[in-house]
ROVOZA-142294 format. One line per 5 residues: number of its first residue (from 1); their letters; for each residue x, y, z of C-alpha. Coordinates in Angstrom, 3 decimals, decimal comma. Example, Ala and Ser with C-alpha at 12.3 -4.5 7.8 and 13.67 -1.06 7.14 Angstrom:
! residues 2
1> AS> 12,300/-4,500/7,800; 13,670/-1,060/7,140 .
***
This chain:
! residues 462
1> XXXXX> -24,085/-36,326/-52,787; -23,322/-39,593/-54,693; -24,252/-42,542/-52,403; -21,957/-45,755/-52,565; -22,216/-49,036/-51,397 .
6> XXXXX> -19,999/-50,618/-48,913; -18,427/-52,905/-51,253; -17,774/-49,509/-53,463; -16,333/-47,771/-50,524; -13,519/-51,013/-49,959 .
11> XXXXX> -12,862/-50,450/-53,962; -12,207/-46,984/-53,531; -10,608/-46,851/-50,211; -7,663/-49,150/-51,946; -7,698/-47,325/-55,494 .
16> XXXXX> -7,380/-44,211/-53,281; -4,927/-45,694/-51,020; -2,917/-46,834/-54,533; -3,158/-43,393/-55,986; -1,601/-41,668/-53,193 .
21> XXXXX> 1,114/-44,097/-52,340; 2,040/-44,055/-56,181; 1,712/-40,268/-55,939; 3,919/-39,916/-53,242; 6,578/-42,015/-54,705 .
26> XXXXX> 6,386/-39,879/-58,407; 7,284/-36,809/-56,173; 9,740/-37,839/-54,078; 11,672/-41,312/-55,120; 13,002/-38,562/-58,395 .
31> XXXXX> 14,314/-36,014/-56,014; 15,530/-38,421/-53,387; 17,487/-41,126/-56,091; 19,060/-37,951/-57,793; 20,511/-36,348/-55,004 .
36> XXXXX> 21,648/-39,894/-53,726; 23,193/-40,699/-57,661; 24,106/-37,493/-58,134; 26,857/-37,880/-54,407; 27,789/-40,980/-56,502 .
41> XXXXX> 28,788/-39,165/-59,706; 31,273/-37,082/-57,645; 32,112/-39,613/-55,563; 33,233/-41,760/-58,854; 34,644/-38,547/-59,703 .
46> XXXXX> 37,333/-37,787/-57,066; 38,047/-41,839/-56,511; 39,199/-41,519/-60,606; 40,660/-38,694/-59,600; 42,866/-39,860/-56,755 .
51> XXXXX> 43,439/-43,161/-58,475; 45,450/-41,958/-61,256; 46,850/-39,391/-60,460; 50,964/-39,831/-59,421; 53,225/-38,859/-57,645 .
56> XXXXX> 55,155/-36,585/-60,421; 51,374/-35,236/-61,450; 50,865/-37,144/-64,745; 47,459/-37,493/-65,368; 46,647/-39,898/-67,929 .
61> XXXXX> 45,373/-38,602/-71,246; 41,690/-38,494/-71,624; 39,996/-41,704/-73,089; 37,827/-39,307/-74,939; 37,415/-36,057/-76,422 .
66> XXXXX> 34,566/-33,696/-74,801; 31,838/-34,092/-77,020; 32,501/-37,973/-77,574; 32,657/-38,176/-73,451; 28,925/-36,505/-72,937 .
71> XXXXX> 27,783/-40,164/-74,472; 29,394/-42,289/-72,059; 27,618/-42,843/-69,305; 30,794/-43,917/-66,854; 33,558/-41,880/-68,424 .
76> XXXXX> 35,804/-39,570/-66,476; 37,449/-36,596/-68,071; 40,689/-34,336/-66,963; 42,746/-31,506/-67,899; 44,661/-29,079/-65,683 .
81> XXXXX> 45,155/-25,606/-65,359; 47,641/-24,256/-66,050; 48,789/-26,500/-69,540; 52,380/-25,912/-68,003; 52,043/-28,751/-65,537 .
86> XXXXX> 51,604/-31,537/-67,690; 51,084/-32,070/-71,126; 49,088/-35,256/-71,329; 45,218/-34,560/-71,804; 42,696/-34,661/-74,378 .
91> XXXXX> 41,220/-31,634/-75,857; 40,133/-28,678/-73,656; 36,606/-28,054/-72,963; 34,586/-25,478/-74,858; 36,123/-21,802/-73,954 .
96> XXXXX> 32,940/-20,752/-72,268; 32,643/-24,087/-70,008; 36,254/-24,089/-69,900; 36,687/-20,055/-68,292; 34,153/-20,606/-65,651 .
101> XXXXX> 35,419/-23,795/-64,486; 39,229/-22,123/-64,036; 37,400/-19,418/-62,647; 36,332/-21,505/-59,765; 39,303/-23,460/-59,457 .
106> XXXXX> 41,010/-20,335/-58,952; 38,696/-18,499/-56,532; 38,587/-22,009/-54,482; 39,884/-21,294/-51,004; 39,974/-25,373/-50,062 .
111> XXXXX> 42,407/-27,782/-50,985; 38,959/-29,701/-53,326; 35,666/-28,549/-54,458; 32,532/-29,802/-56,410; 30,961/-28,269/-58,835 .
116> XXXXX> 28,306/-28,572/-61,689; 27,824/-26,681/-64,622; 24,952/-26,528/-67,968; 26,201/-27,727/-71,265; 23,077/-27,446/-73,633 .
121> XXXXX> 20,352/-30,086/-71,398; 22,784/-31,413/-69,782; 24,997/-30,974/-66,268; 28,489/-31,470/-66,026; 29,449/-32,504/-62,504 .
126> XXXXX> 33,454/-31,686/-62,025; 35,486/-32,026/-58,747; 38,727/-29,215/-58,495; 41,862/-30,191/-56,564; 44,937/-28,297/-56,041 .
131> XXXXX> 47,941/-29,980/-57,027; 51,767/-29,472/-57,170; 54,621/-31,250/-59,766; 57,880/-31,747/-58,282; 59,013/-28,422/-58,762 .
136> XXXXX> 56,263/-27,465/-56,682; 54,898/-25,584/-59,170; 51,197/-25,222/-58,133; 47,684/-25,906/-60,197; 44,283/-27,458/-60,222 .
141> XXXXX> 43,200/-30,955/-61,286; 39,801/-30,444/-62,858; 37,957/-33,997/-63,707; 34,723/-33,838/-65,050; 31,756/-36,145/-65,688 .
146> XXXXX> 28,453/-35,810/-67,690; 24,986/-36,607/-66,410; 24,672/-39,450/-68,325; 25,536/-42,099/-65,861; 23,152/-40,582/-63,262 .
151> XXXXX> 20,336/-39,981/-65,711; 20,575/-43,606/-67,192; 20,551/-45,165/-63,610; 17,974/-43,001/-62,330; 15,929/-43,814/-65,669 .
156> XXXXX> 16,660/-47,762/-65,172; 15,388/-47,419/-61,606; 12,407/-45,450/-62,126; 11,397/-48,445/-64,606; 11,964/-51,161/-61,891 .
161> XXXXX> 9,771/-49,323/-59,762; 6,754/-48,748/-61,946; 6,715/-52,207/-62,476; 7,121/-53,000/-58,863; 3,864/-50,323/-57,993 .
166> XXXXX> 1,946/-52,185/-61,010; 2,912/-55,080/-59,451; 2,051/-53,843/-55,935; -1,094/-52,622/-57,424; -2,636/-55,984/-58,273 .
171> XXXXX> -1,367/-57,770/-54,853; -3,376/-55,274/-53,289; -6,300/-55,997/-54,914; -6,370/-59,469/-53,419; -6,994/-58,141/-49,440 .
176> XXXXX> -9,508/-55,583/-51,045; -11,491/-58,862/-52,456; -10,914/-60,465/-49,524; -12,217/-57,794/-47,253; -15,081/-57,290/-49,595 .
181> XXXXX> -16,699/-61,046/-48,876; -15,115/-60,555/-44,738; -17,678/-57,659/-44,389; -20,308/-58,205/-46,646; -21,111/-62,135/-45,295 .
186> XXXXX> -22,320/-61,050/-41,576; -23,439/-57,457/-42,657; -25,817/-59,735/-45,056; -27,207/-61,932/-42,444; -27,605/-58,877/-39,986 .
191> XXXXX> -29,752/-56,828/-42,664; -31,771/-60,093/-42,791; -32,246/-60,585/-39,352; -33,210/-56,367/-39,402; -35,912/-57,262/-42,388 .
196> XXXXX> -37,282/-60,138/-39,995; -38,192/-57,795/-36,841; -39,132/-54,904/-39,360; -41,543/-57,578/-40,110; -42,163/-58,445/-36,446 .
201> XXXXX> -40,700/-61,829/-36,571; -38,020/-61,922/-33,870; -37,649/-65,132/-32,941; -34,572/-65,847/-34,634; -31,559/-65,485/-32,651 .
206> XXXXX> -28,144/-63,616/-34,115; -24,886/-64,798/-33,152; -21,870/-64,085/-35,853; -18,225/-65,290/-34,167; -15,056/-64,572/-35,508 .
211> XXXXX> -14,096/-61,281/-35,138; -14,000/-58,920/-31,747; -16,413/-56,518/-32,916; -18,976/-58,226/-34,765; -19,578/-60,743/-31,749 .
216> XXXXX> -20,163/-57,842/-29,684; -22,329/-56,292/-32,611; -24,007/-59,812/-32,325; -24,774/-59,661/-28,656; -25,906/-55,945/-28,544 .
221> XXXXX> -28,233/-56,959/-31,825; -28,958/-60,411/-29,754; -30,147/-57,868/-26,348; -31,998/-55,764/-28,389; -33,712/-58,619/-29,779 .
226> XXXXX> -34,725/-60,182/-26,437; -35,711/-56,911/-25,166; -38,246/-56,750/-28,323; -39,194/-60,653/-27,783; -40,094/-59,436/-24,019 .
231> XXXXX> -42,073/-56,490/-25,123; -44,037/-57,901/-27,506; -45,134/-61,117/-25,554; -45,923/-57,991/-22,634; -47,860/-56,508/-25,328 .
236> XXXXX> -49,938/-59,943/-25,843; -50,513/-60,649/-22,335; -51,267/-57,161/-21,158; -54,224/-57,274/-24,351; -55,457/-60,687/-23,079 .
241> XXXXX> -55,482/-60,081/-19,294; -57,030/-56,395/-20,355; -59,781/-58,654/-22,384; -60,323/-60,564/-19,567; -60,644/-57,883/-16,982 .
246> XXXXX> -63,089/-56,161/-19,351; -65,186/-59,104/-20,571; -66,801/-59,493/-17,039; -68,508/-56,288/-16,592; -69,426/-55,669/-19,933 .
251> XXXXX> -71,171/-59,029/-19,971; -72,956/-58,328/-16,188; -73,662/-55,129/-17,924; -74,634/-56,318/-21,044; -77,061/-59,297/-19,136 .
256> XXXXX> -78,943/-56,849/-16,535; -79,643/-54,435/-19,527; -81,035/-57,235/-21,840; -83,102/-58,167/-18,485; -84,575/-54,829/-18,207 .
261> XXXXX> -85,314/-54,652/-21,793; -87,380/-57,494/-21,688; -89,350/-56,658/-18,401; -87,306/-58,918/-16,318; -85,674/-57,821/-13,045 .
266> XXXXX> -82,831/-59,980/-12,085; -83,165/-58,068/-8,454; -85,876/-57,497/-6,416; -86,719/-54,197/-8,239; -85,491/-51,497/-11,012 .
271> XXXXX> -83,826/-49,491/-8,606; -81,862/-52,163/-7,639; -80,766/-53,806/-10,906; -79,301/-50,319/-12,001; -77,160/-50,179/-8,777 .
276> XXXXX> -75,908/-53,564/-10,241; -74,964/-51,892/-13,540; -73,921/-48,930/-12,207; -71,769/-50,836/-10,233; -70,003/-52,753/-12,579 .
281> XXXXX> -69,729/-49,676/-14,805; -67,820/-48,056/-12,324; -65,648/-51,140/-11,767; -64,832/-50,711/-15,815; -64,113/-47,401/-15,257 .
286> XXXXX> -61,852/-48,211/-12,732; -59,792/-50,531/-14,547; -59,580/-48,405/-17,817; -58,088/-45,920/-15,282; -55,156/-48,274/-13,406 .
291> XXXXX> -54,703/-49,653/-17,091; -54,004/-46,228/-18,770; -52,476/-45,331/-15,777; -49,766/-48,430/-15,812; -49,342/-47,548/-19,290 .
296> XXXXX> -48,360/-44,127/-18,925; -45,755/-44,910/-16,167; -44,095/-47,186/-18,762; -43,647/-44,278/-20,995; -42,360/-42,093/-18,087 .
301> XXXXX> -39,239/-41,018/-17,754; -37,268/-40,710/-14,501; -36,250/-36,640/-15,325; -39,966/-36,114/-15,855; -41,185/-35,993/-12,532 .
306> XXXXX> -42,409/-33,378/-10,493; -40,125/-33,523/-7,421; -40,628/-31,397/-4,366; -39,676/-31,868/-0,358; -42,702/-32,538/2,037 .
311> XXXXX> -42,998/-34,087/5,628; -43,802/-37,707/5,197; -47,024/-37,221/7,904; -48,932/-34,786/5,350; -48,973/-37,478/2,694 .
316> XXXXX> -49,659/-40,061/5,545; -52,358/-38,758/6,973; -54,844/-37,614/4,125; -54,342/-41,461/3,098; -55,301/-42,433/6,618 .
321> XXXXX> -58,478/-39,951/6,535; -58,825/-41,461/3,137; -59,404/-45,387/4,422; -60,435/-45,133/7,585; -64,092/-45,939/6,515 .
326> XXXXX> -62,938/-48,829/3,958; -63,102/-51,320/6,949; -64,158/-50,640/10,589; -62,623/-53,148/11,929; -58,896/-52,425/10,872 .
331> XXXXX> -56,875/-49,217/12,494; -54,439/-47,314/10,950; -51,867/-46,010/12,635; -49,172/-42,948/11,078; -45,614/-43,604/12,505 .
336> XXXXX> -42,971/-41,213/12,425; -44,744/-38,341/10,491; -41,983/-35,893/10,473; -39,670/-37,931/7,981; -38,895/-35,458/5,050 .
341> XXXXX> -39,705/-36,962/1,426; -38,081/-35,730/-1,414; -40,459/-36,948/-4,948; -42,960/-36,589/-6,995; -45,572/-35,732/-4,405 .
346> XXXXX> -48,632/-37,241/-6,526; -46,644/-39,980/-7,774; -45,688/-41,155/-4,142; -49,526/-40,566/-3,130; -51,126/-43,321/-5,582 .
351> XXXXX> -48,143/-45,777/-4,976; -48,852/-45,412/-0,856; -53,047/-45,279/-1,720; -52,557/-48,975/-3,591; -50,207/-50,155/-0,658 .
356> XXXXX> -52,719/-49,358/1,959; -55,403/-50,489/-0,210; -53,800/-53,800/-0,766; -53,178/-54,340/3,017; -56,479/-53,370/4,121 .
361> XXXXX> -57,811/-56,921/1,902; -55,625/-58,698/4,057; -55,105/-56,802/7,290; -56,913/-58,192/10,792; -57,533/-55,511/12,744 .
366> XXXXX> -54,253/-53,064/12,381; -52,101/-51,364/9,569; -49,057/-49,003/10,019; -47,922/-46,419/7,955; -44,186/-44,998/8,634 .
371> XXXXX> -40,886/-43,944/7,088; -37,559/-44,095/8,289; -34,659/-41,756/7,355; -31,139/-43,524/6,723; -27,812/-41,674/5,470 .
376> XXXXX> -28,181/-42,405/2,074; -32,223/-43,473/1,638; -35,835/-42,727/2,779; -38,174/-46,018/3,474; -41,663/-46,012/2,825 .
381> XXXXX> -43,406/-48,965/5,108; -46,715/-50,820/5,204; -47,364/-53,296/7,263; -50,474/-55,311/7,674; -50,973/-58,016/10,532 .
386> XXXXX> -52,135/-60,311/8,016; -51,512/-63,903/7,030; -48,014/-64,520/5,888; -47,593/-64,516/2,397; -45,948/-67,717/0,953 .
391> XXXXX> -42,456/-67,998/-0,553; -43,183/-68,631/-3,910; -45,347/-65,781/-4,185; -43,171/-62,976/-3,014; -41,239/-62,673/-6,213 .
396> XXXXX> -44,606/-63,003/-8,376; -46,371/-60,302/-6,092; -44,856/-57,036/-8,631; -45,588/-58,216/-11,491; -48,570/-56,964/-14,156 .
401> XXXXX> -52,075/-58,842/-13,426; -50,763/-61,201/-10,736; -53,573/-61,508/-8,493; -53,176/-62,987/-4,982; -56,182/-64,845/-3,283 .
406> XXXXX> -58,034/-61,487/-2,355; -56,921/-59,092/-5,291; -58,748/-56,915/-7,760; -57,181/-56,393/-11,260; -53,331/-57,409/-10,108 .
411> XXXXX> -51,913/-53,831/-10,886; -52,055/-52,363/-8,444; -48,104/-53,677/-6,894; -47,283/-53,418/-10,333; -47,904/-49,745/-10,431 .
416> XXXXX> -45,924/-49,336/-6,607; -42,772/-51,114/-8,767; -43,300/-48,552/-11,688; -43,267/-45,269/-9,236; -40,447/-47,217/-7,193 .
421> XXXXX> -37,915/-47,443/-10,446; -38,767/-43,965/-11,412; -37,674/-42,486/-8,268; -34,079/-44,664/-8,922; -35,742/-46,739/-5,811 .
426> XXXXX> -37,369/-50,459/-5,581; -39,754/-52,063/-3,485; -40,095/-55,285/-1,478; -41,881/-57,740/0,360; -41,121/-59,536/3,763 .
431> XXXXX> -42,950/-61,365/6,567; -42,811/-60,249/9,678; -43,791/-61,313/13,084; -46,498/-58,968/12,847; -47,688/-60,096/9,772 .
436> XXXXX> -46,630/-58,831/6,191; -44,269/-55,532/5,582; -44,323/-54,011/2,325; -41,284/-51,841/1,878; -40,048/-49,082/-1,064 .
441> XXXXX> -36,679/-47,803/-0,613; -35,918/-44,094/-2,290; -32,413/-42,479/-2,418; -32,357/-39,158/-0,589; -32,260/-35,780/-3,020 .
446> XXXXX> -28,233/-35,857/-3,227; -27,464/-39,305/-4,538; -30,659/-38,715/-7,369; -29,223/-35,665/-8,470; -26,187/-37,622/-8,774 .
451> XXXXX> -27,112/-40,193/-10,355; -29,099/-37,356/-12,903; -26,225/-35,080/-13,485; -23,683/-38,728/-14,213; -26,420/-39,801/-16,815 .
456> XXXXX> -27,184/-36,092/-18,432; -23,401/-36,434/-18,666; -23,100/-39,192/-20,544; -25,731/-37,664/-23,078; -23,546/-34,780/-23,760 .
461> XX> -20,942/-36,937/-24,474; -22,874/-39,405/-26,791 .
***
């Protein structure tokens, strides 16, 4: 297959367009101005006719004998049948033109007919009226005409119009040019702006006005832009605050191993000092795992989860059992157990394990666990009877490596926001008298698979 450009696509869409049009008119403007000159010719004819003929029948004698009249383009011939009725006329046609046109004057039933009839390459048009003298003695006016006239007129237009489609031809060449430069100037500076982020340098903005549907090929270029702007400064600061979270334990690590290496024993004995790296190995490991573990929810997507229906109190209470050695002091109560959850059952496990891990940092003495059922929604609380958190932290709380004043690595809210989104549901924060709720709101089975069967959809459709 032959690729083109676009500016070869424009030249060939007109020549094309020219072609056909040009086509079009070679096929039908010949058949269309004959048939329109050639009810002209007989019109001409019977207005001759009827013009002089008079009242006694005396046509006047023929201008010009048959074969002299086939070069006149405009000249109107008569005779009549029989001789009897009058004796003015030129010469008589040929016999064998002659016979067939008395033929049909005498097998016409109407009072006028038209007829045509070959003569060598060329068509004698000839109009046949029925006539009386004043002895009403009865015969037939024949008047005839050559093609001459209509062939020289329709010859004389089809020159005008060749050189109006040449003519045409080059005006149309003009908007062709025109749209050329219209199309090619922004698709230019778009394929530029495409080589910049192929070359990861976004931070040019697009913006190309004038027409409807490049400025909204501007903003949806512009969105996608952002969007890449966003990810890759994510992609920086999830590296650096990854770094950071690393750099710690690798260099207690990396110290207490040096230590023992050189017979010093930064505690009071071996034993000890490995518990120390052991320790912070483990806290690594732990953040490799909640960063690999943010990562893949990133990638997830929403009709990749495992759902299944289970009562809210066997998810509850195995978390419960789970932390109810993490802090002696604090109580955890399960509130309305028999709530039915419909999710991804392991999914909705780690996002309630980091809620009730976060609010045991913070809690006093007490932490619920409940859900509520609404018509259209399932809530998933947490509430610790904490210190307030304060206003300009609530909206901060979600996001990746935000740590408050007693956190770890600061993902573990941002994972709860992940599992939130991916059940169509979202999570929030508010104080309470009690201290601080923690709440993650998930639409019921019905309105997901509503929501899933609207956007599957809108795939097919795509």
């Amino acid at each position: 297959m032959i690729k083109v450009n676009l500016t070869q696509r424009i030249w060939l869409a007109f020549i094309s367009l020219i072609l056909l049009v040009g086509l079009s008119i070679t096929i039908v403007y010949p058949l269309s101005i004959r048939g329109t000159l050639t009810e002209e010719t007989y019109r001409m004819i019977e207005q001759t006719q009827a013009t002089n003929m008079v009242s006694d029948f005396n046509p006047p004698a023929n201008q010009y004998e048959f074969i002299d009249a086939q070069n006149q383009s405009r000249a109107v011939s008569h005779f009549v049948y029989p001789e009897e009725l009058s004796m003015e006329y030129g010469s008589n046609p040929p016999s064998d033109i002659y016979a067939e046109m008395v033929s049909n004057a005498i097998n016409q039933e109407g009072q006028r007919g038209r007829y045509e009839i070959q003569f060598g390459d060329q068509t004698i048009f000839y109009v046949v009226s029925q006539v009386s003298n004043r002895e009403n003695d009865t015969g037939y006016l024949i008047s005839y005409m050559f093609d001459a006239y209509r062939n020289s007129m329709v010859d004389r237009l089809w020159e005008r119009l060749l050189y109006l489609l040449m003519l045409t031809s080059v005006l149309a060449l003009l908007p062709a040019i025109w749209l050329k430069y219209y199309l090619q100037q922004p698709l230019t500076i778009l394929g530029n702006h495409l080589d910049q982020i192929a070359n990861r340098d976004w931070q040019e903005p697009l913006q190309l006005e004038g027409d409807e549907d490049f400025e909204r090929l501007s903003t949806q270029f512009e969105r996608m832009r952002r969007n890449l702007n966003s990810y890759d400064r994510a992609q920086k600061t999830f590296i650096q605050h990854t770094s950071h979270e690393l750099k710690t334990p690798i260099m207690v690590i990396k110290s207490y191993a040096q230590s023992v290496k050189d017979g010093i024993m930064p505690k009071e004995n071996l034993e000890q000092t490995m518990d120390v790296i052991t320790e912070e190995a483990n806290r690594m490991e732990r953040r490799v795992i909640e960063m690999l573990y943010f990562t893949k929810l990133e990638q997830m997507k929403k009709d990749q989860l495992n759902r299944s229906k289970f009562v809210f109190g066997s998810l509850a209470y195995q978390i419960e059992e789970r932390f109810r050695y993490q802090r002696e002091d604090v109580k955890i109560h399960v509130l309305s157990p028999e709530v039915e959850v419909n999710g991804d059952l392991d999914q909705l496990e780690v996002m309630l394990e980091n809620l009730v891990e976060n609010a045991l940092r913070y809690a006093q003495d007490a932490i619920w666990i409940s859900a509520e059922s609404t018509t259209d929604h399932v809530k998933i609380m947490v509430e610790n009877n904490g210190d307030a958190i304060e206003d300009e932290e609530i909206d901060e709380l979600f996001k990746p490596f935000y740590k408050g004043n007693k956190g770890k690595f600061g993902l573990g809210l941002a994972i709860v926001k992940q599992i939130a989104e991916l059940h169509h549901g979202s999570p929030r924060v508010d104080n309470t008298d009690h201290g601080v709720k923690f709440t993650v709101t998930l639409p019921k089975q019905d309105d997901v698979s509503l929501e899933e069967q609207s956007s599957k959809t809108k795939r097919k459709k795509k």
